[in-house]
C-alpha positions in Angstrom: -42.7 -10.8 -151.1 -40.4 -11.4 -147.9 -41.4 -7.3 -147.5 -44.6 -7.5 -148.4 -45.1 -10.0 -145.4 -43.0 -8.6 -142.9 -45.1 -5.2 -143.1 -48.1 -6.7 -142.9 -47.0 -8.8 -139.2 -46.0 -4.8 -138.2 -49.4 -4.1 -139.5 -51.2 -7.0 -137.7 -49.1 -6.6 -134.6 -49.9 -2.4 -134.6 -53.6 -3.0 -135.3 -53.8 -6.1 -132.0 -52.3 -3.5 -129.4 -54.0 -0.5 -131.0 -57.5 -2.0 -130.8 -56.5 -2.9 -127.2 -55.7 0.5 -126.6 -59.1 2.1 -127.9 -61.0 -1.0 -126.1 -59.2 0.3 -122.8 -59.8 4.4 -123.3 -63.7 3.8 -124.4 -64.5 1.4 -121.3 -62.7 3.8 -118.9 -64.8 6.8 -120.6 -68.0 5.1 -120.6 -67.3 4.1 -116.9 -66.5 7.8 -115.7 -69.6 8.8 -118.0 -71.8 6.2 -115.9 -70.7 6.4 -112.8 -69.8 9.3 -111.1 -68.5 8.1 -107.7 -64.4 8.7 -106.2 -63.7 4.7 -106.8 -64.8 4.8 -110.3 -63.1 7.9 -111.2 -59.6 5.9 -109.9 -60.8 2.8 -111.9 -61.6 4.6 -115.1 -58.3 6.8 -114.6 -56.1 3.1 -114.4 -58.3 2.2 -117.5 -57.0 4.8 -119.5 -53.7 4.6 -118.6 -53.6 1.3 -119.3 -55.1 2.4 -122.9 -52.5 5.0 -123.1 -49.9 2.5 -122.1 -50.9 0.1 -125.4 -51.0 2.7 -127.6 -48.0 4.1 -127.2 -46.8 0.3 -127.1 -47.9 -0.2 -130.4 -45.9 2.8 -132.0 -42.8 1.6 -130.3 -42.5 -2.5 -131.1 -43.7 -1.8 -134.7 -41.5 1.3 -135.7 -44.6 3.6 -136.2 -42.7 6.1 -133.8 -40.6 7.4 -136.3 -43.6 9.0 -137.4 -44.8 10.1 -134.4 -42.1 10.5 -131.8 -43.8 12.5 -129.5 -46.3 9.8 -128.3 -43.9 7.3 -127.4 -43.5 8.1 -123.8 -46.6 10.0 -122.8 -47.8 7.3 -120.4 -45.3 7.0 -118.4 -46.8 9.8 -115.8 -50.1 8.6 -116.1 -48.9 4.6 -115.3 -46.8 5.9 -112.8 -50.1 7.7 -111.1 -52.1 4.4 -111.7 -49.6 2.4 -109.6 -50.5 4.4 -106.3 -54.3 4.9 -107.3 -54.4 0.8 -107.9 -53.1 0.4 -104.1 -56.2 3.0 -103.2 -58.3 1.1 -105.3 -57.2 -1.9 -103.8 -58.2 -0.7 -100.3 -61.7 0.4 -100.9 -62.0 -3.0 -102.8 -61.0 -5.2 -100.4 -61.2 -3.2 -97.0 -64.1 -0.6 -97.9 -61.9 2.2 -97.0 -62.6 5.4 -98.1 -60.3 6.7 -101.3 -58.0 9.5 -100.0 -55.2 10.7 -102.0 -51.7 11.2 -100.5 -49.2 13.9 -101.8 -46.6 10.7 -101.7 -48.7 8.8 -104.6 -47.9 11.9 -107.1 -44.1 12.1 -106.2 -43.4 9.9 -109.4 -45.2 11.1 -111.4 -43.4 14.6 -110.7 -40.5 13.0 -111.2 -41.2 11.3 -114.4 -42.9 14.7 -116.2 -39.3 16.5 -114.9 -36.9 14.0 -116.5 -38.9 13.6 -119.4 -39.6 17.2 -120.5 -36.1 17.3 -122.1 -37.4 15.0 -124.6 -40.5 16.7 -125.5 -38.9 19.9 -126.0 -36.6 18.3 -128.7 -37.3 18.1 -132.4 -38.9 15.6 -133.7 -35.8 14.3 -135.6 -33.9 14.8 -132.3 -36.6 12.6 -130.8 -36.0 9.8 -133.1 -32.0 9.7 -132.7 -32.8 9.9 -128.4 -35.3 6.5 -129.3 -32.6 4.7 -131.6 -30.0 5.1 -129.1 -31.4 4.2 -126.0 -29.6 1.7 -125.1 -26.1 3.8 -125.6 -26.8 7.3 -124.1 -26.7 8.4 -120.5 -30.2 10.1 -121.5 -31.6 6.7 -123.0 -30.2 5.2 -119.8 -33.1 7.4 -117.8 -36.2 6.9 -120.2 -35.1 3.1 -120.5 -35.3 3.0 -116.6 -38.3 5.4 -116.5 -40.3 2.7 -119.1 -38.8 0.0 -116.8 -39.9 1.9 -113.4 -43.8 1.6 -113.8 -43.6 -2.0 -114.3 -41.9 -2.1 -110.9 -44.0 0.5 -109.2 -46.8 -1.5 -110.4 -45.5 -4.7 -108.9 -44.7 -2.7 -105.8 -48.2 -1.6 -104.9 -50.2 -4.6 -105.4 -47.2 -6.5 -103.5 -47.2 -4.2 -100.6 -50.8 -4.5 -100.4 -51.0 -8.3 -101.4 -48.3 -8.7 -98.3 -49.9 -6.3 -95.7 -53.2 -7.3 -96.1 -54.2 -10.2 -98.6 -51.4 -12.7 -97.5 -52.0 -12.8 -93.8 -55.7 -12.7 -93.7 -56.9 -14.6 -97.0 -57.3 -18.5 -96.6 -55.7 -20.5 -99.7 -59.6 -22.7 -100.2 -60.9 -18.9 -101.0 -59.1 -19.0 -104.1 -60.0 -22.5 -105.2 -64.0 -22.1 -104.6 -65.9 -22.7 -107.7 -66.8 -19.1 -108.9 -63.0 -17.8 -108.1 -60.9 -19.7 -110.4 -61.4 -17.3 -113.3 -60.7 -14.0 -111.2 -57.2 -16.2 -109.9 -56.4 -16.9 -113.7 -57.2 -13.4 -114.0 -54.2 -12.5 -110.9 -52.0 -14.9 -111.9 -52.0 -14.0 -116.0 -51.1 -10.8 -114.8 -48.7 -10.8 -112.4 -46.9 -13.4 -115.4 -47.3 -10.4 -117.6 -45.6 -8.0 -115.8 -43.1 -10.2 -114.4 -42.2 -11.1 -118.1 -42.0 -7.2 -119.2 -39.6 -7.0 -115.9 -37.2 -9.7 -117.2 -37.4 -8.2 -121.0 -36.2 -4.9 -119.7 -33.8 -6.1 -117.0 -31.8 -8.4 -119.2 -32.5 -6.6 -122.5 -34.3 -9.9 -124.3 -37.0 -7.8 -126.9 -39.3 -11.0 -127.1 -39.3 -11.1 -123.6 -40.7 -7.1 -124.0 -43.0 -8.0 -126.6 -44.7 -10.6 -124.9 -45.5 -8.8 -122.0 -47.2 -5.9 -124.3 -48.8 -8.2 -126.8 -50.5 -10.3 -123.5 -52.3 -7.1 -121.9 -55.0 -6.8 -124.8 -55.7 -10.2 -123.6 -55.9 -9.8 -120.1 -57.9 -6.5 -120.5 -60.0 -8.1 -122.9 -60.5 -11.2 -120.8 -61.0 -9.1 -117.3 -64.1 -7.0 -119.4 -65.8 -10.3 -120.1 -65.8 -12.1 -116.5 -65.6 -9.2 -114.1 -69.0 -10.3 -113.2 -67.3 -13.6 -111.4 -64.8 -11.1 -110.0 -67.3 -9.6 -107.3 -68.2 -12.6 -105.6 -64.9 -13.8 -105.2 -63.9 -10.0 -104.1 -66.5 -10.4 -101.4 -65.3 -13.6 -100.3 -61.8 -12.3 -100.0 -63.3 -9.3 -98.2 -65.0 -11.4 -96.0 -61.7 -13.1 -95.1 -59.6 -10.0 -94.7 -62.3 -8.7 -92.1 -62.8 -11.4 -90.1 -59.0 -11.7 -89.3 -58.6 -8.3 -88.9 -60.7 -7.9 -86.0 -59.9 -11.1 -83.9 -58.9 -8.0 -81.2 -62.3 -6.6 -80.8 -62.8 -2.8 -81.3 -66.3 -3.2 -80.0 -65.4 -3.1 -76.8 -67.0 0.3 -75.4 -69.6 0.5 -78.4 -73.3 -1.1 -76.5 -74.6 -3.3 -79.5 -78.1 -2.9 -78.7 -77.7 0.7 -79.5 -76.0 -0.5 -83.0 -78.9 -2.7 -83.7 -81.3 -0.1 -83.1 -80.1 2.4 -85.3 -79.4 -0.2 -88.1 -83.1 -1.0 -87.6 -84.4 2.5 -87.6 -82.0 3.2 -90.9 -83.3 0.5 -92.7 -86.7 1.0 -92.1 -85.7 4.0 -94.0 -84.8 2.1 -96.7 -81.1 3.7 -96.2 -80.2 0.4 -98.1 -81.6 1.8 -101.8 -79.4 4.4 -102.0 -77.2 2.6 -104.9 -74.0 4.8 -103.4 -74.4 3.8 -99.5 -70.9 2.3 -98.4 -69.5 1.0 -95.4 -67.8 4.8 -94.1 -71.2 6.3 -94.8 -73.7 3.8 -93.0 -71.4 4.1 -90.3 -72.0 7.7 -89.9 -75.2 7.3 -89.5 -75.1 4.9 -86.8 -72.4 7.0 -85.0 -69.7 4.5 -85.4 -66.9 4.3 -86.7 -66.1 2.0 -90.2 -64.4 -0.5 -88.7 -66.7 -0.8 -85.8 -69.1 -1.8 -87.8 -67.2 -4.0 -89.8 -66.6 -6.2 -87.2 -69.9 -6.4 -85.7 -71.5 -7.5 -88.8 -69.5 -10.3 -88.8 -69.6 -11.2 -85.2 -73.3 -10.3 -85.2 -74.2 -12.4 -88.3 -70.9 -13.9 -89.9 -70.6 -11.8 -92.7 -69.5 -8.3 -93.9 -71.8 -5.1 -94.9 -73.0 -6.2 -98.5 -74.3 -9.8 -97.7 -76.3 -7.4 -94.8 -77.2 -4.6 -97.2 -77.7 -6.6 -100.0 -80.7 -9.2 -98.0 -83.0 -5.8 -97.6 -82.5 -5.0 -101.5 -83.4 -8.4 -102.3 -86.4 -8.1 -100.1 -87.4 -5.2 -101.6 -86.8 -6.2 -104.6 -89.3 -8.9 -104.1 -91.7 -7.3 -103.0 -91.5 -4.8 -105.9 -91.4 -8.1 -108.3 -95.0 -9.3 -106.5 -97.0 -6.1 -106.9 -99.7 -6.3 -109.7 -98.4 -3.5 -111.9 -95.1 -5.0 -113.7 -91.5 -2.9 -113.5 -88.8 -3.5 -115.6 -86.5 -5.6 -114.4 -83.9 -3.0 -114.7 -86.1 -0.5 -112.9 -86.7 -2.4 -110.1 -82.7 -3.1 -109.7 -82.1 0.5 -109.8 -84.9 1.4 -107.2 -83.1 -1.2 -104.8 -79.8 0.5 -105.0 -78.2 -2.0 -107.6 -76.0 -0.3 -110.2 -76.7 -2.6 -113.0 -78.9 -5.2 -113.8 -76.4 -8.4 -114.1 -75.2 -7.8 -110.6 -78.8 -7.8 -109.5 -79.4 -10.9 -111.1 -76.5 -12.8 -110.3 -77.2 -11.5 -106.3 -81.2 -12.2 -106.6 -79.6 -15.8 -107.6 -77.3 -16.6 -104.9 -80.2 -15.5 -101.9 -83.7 -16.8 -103.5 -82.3 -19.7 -105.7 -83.8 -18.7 -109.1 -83.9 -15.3 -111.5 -85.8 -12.2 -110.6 -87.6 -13.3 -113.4 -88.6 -16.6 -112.8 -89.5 -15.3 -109.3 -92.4 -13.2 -110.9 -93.2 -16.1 -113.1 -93.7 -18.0 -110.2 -95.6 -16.3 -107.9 -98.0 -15.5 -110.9 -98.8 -19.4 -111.3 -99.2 -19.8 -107.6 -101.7 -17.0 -107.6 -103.7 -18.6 -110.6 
Protein backbone atom coordinates (compact mmCIF):
# COMPACT_ATOMS: atom_id res chain seq x y z
CA UNK A 1 0.00 0.00 0.00
CA UNK A 2 2.91 2.31 1.32
CA UNK A 3 4.16 1.59 -2.62
CA UNK A 4 1.15 1.85 -4.12
CA UNK A 5 0.99 5.50 -2.70
CA UNK A 6 4.34 6.57 -3.03
CA UNK A 7 4.07 5.95 -6.97
CA UNK A 8 1.12 7.50 -7.42
CA UNK A 9 2.63 11.17 -5.55
CA UNK A 10 5.71 10.41 -8.37
CA UNK A 11 2.74 10.01 -10.70
CA UNK A 12 0.92 13.18 -9.53
CA UNK A 13 4.08 15.18 -9.11
CA UNK A 14 5.30 13.98 -13.04
CA UNK A 15 1.82 14.72 -14.51
CA UNK A 16 1.69 18.67 -12.46
CA UNK A 17 5.19 19.76 -14.09
CA UNK A 18 4.46 17.75 -17.30
CA UNK A 19 1.16 19.48 -17.99
CA UNK A 20 3.12 22.75 -17.21
CA UNK A 21 5.57 21.89 -19.65
CA UNK A 22 3.00 21.16 -22.68
CA UNK A 23 0.91 24.39 -21.35
CA UNK A 24 4.33 26.38 -21.94
CA UNK A 25 5.53 24.69 -25.52
CA UNK A 26 1.69 25.07 -27.06
CA UNK A 27 1.36 28.97 -25.87
CA UNK A 28 4.85 29.72 -27.23
CA UNK A 29 3.86 27.77 -30.58
CA UNK A 30 0.58 29.39 -30.92
CA UNK A 31 2.24 32.78 -30.26
CA UNK A 32 5.08 32.42 -32.99
CA UNK A 33 2.09 30.89 -35.28
CA UNK A 34 0.11 34.30 -34.60
CA UNK A 35 2.42 36.70 -34.46
CA UNK A 36 5.18 36.92 -36.67
CA UNK A 37 7.10 40.00 -35.34
CA UNK A 38 11.26 39.88 -33.83
CA UNK A 39 9.73 40.48 -30.06
CA UNK A 40 7.32 37.73 -30.28
CA UNK A 41 9.67 35.36 -31.79
CA UNK A 42 12.11 36.17 -28.35
CA UNK A 43 8.89 35.76 -26.26
CA UNK A 44 7.72 32.47 -27.76
CA UNK A 45 11.45 31.26 -27.83
CA UNK A 46 11.65 31.98 -23.53
CA UNK A 47 8.17 30.25 -23.67
CA UNK A 48 9.52 27.14 -24.85
CA UNK A 49 12.40 27.03 -22.97
CA UNK A 50 10.67 27.49 -20.08
CA UNK A 51 8.45 24.30 -21.34
CA UNK A 52 11.57 22.49 -22.02
CA UNK A 53 12.88 23.46 -18.70
CA UNK A 54 9.61 21.68 -16.85
CA UNK A 55 9.69 18.86 -18.74
CA UNK A 56 12.93 17.79 -18.30
CA UNK A 57 12.13 18.88 -14.56
CA UNK A 58 9.63 16.36 -14.27
CA UNK A 59 11.87 13.36 -15.44
CA UNK A 60 14.52 14.41 -12.98
CA UNK A 61 12.52 14.96 -9.40
CA UNK A 62 10.34 11.85 -10.14
CA UNK A 63 13.00 9.22 -11.35
CA UNK A 64 11.43 8.93 -14.85
CA UNK A 65 15.13 9.68 -16.21
CA UNK A 66 16.25 6.34 -15.79
CA UNK A 67 14.09 5.74 -18.61
CA UNK A 68 14.99 8.45 -20.55
CA UNK A 69 18.43 9.80 -19.76
CA UNK A 70 18.98 11.67 -22.69
CA UNK A 71 16.33 14.39 -21.98
CA UNK A 72 17.46 15.32 -18.69
CA UNK A 73 19.63 18.21 -19.57
CA UNK A 74 18.54 19.37 -22.95
CA UNK A 75 17.40 22.75 -21.77
CA UNK A 76 20.09 23.92 -20.37
CA UNK A 77 21.30 25.75 -23.84
CA UNK A 78 18.08 26.90 -24.66
CA UNK A 79 17.57 28.58 -20.72
CA UNK A 80 20.88 29.76 -20.99
CA UNK A 81 19.84 31.60 -24.50
CA UNK A 82 16.49 32.75 -22.85
CA UNK A 83 18.48 34.62 -20.06
CA UNK A 84 20.04 37.12 -22.61
CA UNK A 85 16.94 37.20 -25.02
CA UNK A 86 14.69 38.06 -21.61
CA UNK A 87 17.14 41.25 -21.04
CA UNK A 88 16.30 42.04 -25.04
CA UNK A 89 12.96 41.52 -24.28
CA UNK A 90 13.09 43.54 -21.44
CA UNK A 91 14.37 46.54 -23.38
CA UNK A 92 11.91 46.67 -26.20
CA UNK A 93 9.24 46.18 -23.29
CA UNK A 94 10.04 48.79 -21.22
CA UNK A 95 12.29 51.17 -23.45
CA UNK A 96 10.84 50.42 -27.07
CA UNK A 97 14.18 49.60 -28.30
CA UNK A 98 14.66 47.73 -31.17
CA UNK A 99 15.60 43.73 -30.61
CA UNK A 100 19.26 43.32 -31.74
CA UNK A 101 21.12 40.29 -30.99
CA UNK A 102 24.71 40.39 -29.69
CA UNK A 103 27.34 37.57 -30.30
CA UNK A 104 27.93 37.98 -26.26
CA UNK A 105 24.23 36.69 -25.47
CA UNK A 106 25.18 33.11 -27.27
CA UNK A 107 28.61 32.78 -25.48
CA UNK A 108 26.80 30.43 -22.92
CA UNK A 109 25.05 28.74 -24.56
CA UNK A 110 28.34 27.67 -26.65
CA UNK A 111 29.70 26.90 -23.57
CA UNK A 112 26.95 24.81 -22.22
CA UNK A 113 26.39 22.54 -25.72
CA UNK A 114 30.63 22.08 -25.34
CA UNK A 115 30.62 20.80 -21.78
CA UNK A 116 27.68 18.89 -22.15
CA UNK A 117 28.24 16.87 -25.35
CA UNK A 118 30.33 14.36 -23.40
CA UNK A 119 27.19 13.28 -21.89
CA UNK A 120 25.14 12.83 -24.84
CA UNK A 121 27.65 10.91 -26.52
CA UNK A 122 27.57 8.29 -23.58
CA UNK A 123 25.33 5.29 -23.35
CA UNK A 124 22.39 5.48 -21.96
CA UNK A 125 23.44 3.26 -18.93
CA UNK A 126 26.52 5.42 -18.79
CA UNK A 127 24.09 8.32 -18.57
CA UNK A 128 22.36 7.09 -15.70
CA UNK A 129 25.56 6.30 -13.48
CA UNK A 130 26.91 10.26 -14.62
CA UNK A 131 23.01 11.34 -13.06
CA UNK A 132 23.33 9.06 -9.79
CA UNK A 133 26.59 10.39 -9.04
CA UNK A 134 26.47 13.96 -9.49
CA UNK A 135 27.15 15.05 -6.51
CA UNK A 136 30.57 12.89 -6.21
CA UNK A 137 32.24 13.22 -9.68
CA UNK A 138 34.38 16.06 -11.00
CA UNK A 139 31.95 15.59 -14.26
CA UNK A 140 28.68 15.79 -11.94
CA UNK A 141 30.48 18.77 -10.36
CA UNK A 142 30.11 20.70 -14.13
CA UNK A 143 26.43 19.58 -15.06
CA UNK A 144 25.43 20.25 -11.27
CA UNK A 145 26.90 23.91 -11.76
CA UNK A 146 25.61 24.05 -15.44
CA UNK A 147 21.74 23.22 -13.94
CA UNK A 148 22.74 25.78 -11.19
CA UNK A 149 24.20 28.48 -13.88
CA UNK A 150 20.78 29.37 -15.65
CA UNK A 151 19.15 30.11 -12.55
CA UNK A 152 21.91 32.63 -11.98
CA UNK A 153 22.19 33.96 -15.45
CA UNK A 154 18.52 34.35 -15.20
CA UNK A 155 18.79 36.44 -12.02
CA UNK A 156 21.59 38.29 -13.64
CA UNK A 157 19.75 39.70 -16.59
CA UNK A 158 16.63 40.88 -15.16
CA UNK A 159 18.98 42.28 -12.19
CA UNK A 160 21.29 44.16 -14.45
CA UNK A 161 18.36 45.55 -16.22
CA UNK A 162 16.07 45.92 -13.06
CA UNK A 163 19.31 48.01 -11.66
CA UNK A 164 20.30 50.02 -14.83
CA UNK A 165 17.07 51.04 -15.77
CA UNK A 166 13.89 50.11 -13.59
CA UNK A 167 15.44 51.05 -10.19
CA UNK A 168 16.54 54.56 -10.87
CA UNK A 169 13.69 55.73 -12.99
CA UNK A 170 10.54 53.80 -11.63
CA UNK A 171 8.63 55.60 -8.68
CA UNK A 172 7.61 53.00 -5.78
CA UNK A 173 3.36 54.48 -6.05
CA UNK A 174 3.78 52.81 -9.77
CA UNK A 175 3.71 49.53 -8.34
CA UNK A 176 1.04 50.05 -5.73
CA UNK A 177 -1.73 51.61 -8.39
CA UNK A 178 -4.81 49.58 -8.53
CA UNK A 179 -4.39 47.63 -11.86
CA UNK A 180 -0.48 46.72 -10.94
CA UNK A 181 -0.72 44.75 -7.90
CA UNK A 182 -1.23 41.47 -9.83
CA UNK A 183 1.71 41.97 -12.38
CA UNK A 184 3.99 42.90 -8.79
CA UNK A 185 2.67 39.46 -7.36
CA UNK A 186 3.52 38.27 -10.63
CA UNK A 187 7.57 39.79 -10.14
CA UNK A 188 7.77 39.10 -6.80
CA UNK A 189 6.50 35.15 -7.00
CA UNK A 190 9.07 34.86 -9.34
CA UNK A 191 12.00 36.33 -8.31
CA UNK A 192 10.95 33.94 -4.71
CA UNK A 193 11.06 31.09 -7.16
CA UNK A 194 14.21 31.37 -8.50
CA UNK A 195 15.81 32.58 -5.45
CA UNK A 196 14.49 29.35 -3.75
CA UNK A 197 15.98 27.03 -6.69
CA UNK A 198 19.33 29.13 -5.98
CA UNK A 199 19.38 28.20 -2.25
CA UNK A 200 18.28 24.34 -3.19
CA UNK A 201 21.29 24.07 -5.41
CA UNK A 202 23.76 26.19 -3.40
CA UNK A 203 23.36 24.34 -0.11
CA UNK A 204 22.19 21.08 -1.60
CA UNK A 205 18.56 21.09 0.44
CA UNK A 206 16.21 18.80 -2.54
CA UNK A 207 12.93 20.40 -1.07
CA UNK A 208 14.43 23.59 -1.43
CA UNK A 209 14.93 22.34 -5.47
CA UNK A 210 11.60 20.93 -5.65
CA UNK A 211 9.84 23.82 -4.63
CA UNK A 212 11.28 26.05 -6.96
CA UNK A 213 10.26 23.61 -9.97
CA UNK A 214 6.84 22.57 -8.62
CA UNK A 215 6.01 26.75 -8.27
CA UNK A 216 6.72 27.68 -12.09
CA UNK A 217 3.51 25.81 -13.44
CA UNK A 218 1.99 28.18 -11.24
CA UNK A 219 3.53 31.24 -12.08
CA UNK A 220 3.30 30.33 -15.84
CA UNK A 221 -0.09 29.40 -15.33
CA UNK A 222 -1.03 32.48 -13.33
CA UNK A 223 1.08 34.98 -15.81
CA UNK A 224 -1.33 33.37 -19.01
CA UNK A 225 -4.48 34.31 -17.13
CA UNK A 226 -3.69 38.18 -16.03
CA UNK A 227 -1.17 39.27 -18.65
CA UNK A 228 -4.03 41.47 -19.74
CA UNK A 229 -3.40 43.64 -16.35
CA UNK A 230 0.32 43.35 -17.15
CA UNK A 231 0.23 46.01 -20.17
CA UNK A 232 -1.11 48.73 -18.41
CA UNK A 233 1.12 48.58 -15.63
CA UNK A 234 4.11 47.95 -18.38
CA UNK A 235 3.01 51.27 -19.79
CA UNK A 236 2.98 53.01 -16.69
CA UNK A 237 6.40 51.80 -15.86
CA UNK A 238 7.40 52.81 -19.42
CA UNK A 239 6.04 56.03 -18.88
CA UNK A 240 8.24 56.38 -15.81
CA UNK A 241 11.50 55.09 -17.20
CA UNK A 242 11.12 57.73 -20.12
CA UNK A 243 10.30 60.58 -18.39
CA UNK A 244 13.50 60.31 -16.23
CA UNK A 245 15.51 59.44 -18.83
CA UNK A 246 15.32 62.46 -20.66
CA UNK A 247 15.34 65.16 -17.86
CA UNK A 248 18.73 66.23 -20.23
CA UNK A 249 16.91 67.12 -23.35
CA UNK A 250 17.98 65.53 -26.61
CA UNK A 251 15.65 67.89 -28.47
CA UNK A 252 17.76 70.42 -28.42
CA UNK A 253 18.68 71.02 -32.29
CA UNK A 254 15.41 69.05 -33.50
CA UNK A 255 12.68 72.36 -34.43
CA UNK A 256 9.36 70.79 -32.93
CA UNK A 257 7.13 72.48 -35.33
CA UNK A 258 8.67 70.46 -37.94
CA UNK A 259 8.04 67.21 -35.57
CA UNK A 260 4.42 68.14 -35.26
CA UNK A 261 4.03 68.58 -38.75
CA UNK A 262 5.13 65.42 -39.90
CA UNK A 263 3.32 63.57 -37.06
CA UNK A 264 0.22 65.43 -38.50
CA UNK A 265 0.78 64.61 -42.07
CA UNK A 266 1.53 60.67 -40.90
CA UNK A 267 -1.45 60.40 -39.18
CA UNK A 268 -3.57 61.78 -41.49
CA UNK A 269 -2.32 58.81 -43.21
CA UNK A 270 -3.61 56.76 -40.82
CA UNK A 271 0.21 55.48 -40.16
CA UNK A 272 -1.41 54.68 -36.64
CA UNK A 273 -3.47 51.35 -38.11
CA UNK A 274 -0.61 49.55 -39.05
CA UNK A 275 -0.98 46.97 -35.98
CA UNK A 276 3.14 46.57 -36.26
CA UNK A 277 4.03 50.53 -36.13
CA UNK A 278 6.58 50.97 -33.12
CA UNK A 279 8.40 53.67 -31.66
CA UNK A 280 12.01 53.04 -33.97
CA UNK A 281 9.69 52.99 -37.03
CA UNK A 282 7.40 56.12 -36.61
CA UNK A 283 10.51 57.82 -35.93
CA UNK A 284 11.89 57.09 -39.24
CA UNK A 285 9.32 58.50 -40.80
CA UNK A 286 9.52 61.75 -39.01
CA UNK A 287 13.31 61.81 -39.59
CA UNK A 288 14.17 61.53 -35.93
CA UNK A 289 15.67 59.57 -34.05
CA UNK A 290 13.75 57.01 -31.28
CA UNK A 291 14.63 58.60 -28.47
CA UNK A 292 13.90 62.01 -29.83
CA UNK A 293 10.75 61.29 -30.09
CA UNK A 294 10.36 59.73 -26.98
CA UNK A 295 10.97 62.56 -25.16
CA UNK A 296 8.97 64.90 -27.02
CA UNK A 297 5.82 63.04 -26.58
CA UNK A 298 6.16 63.38 -23.11
CA UNK A 299 7.22 66.90 -22.96
CA UNK A 300 4.79 67.74 -25.73
CA UNK A 301 1.78 65.96 -24.08
CA UNK A 302 2.93 64.00 -20.80
CA UNK A 303 2.93 60.78 -22.07
CA UNK A 304 4.84 58.13 -24.16
CA UNK A 305 4.04 56.87 -27.92
CA UNK A 306 1.08 54.42 -27.18
CA UNK A 307 -1.20 56.65 -25.07
CA UNK A 308 -0.46 59.05 -28.51
CA UNK A 309 -0.91 56.31 -31.00
CA UNK A 310 -3.42 54.61 -29.29
CA UNK A 311 -6.06 58.16 -28.99
CA UNK A 312 -6.18 58.02 -33.15
CA UNK A 313 -7.08 54.15 -33.00
CA UNK A 314 -9.65 54.87 -30.63
CA UNK A 315 -10.96 57.59 -32.76
CA UNK A 316 -10.98 55.59 -35.56
CA UNK A 317 -12.37 53.03 -34.03
CA UNK A 318 -15.32 55.20 -33.19
CA UNK A 319 -15.92 56.30 -36.01
CA UNK A 320 -15.94 52.83 -37.53
CA UNK A 321 -18.40 51.80 -34.50
CA UNK A 322 -20.98 54.89 -35.67
CA UNK A 323 -21.25 53.96 -39.34
CA UNK A 324 -24.60 52.33 -40.35
CA UNK A 325 -23.27 49.09 -41.69
CA UNK A 326 -22.20 46.96 -38.31
CA UNK A 327 -18.32 45.38 -38.11
CA UNK A 328 -17.44 42.88 -35.89
CA UNK A 329 -16.02 44.05 -33.02
CA UNK A 330 -12.94 42.06 -33.72
CA UNK A 331 -12.84 43.48 -37.28
CA UNK A 332 -12.92 46.89 -36.35
CA UNK A 333 -9.93 46.21 -33.61
CA UNK A 334 -7.87 44.73 -36.29
CA UNK A 335 -8.54 47.60 -38.88
CA UNK A 336 -7.29 50.07 -36.10
CA UNK A 337 -4.00 48.36 -35.65
CA UNK A 338 -4.97 46.43 -32.32
CA UNK A 339 -3.63 42.78 -32.25
CA UNK A 340 -6.44 41.30 -30.32
CA UNK A 341 -9.68 42.18 -29.32
CA UNK A 342 -9.29 42.24 -25.32
CA UNK A 343 -6.53 44.80 -25.57
CA UNK A 344 -8.88 46.83 -27.61
CA UNK A 345 -11.44 46.62 -25.25
CA UNK A 346 -9.73 47.15 -22.13
CA UNK A 347 -7.94 50.49 -24.15
CA UNK A 348 -11.59 51.62 -25.70
CA UNK A 349 -12.31 51.47 -21.69
CA UNK A 350 -9.69 53.45 -20.15
CA UNK A 351 -10.20 56.59 -23.09
CA UNK A 352 -14.18 56.70 -23.64
CA UNK A 353 -15.41 55.25 -20.25
CA UNK A 354 -17.57 52.34 -21.46
CA UNK A 355 -17.13 49.10 -24.00
CA UNK A 356 -16.87 49.44 -27.73
CA UNK A 357 -19.98 47.83 -27.47
CA UNK A 358 -21.94 49.81 -25.34
CA UNK A 359 -20.60 52.73 -27.37
CA UNK A 360 -22.54 51.48 -30.46
CA UNK A 361 -25.44 50.65 -28.25
CA UNK A 362 -25.44 54.10 -27.29
CA UNK A 363 -25.17 56.19 -30.02
CA UNK A 364 -28.04 53.89 -31.65
CA UNK A 365 -30.53 55.10 -28.80
CA UNK A 366 -29.50 58.64 -29.15
CA UNK A 367 -30.14 58.41 -32.80
CA UNK A 368 -33.70 56.93 -32.31
Amino acid sequence: METESITLNVLLEFLWMGSGAIFCIIWSLSNLVNNRKKSDFVWSFILFSTGLWLLTGAFMFTGFYLYFPLIVFIHIPFVFLSASFLYYYLEFLFLEKQIKFHWIGFFPTVIAFVLLTPYYLESNEERIHILQSLQSSEYGSVLSGLNFGIKLSILLSVGVFLIREWIPNVMLSVFFTKRAIYSLIFILLVWLDLLIGSIGFSFQLPFFRKLSAYLLPILMYFYYFTRELWEPFVSDVRDNIQKNKYEKSKLVSVPLETIDQKLYELMQEKVFCDEDLNLSKLAEMVGVKSGQLSEYFHKRYGFGFYHYINQYRIEEAKRYLLEPTERTILSIADSVGFNSKSTFNRVFLEKVGITPTDFRKQSKQTKS
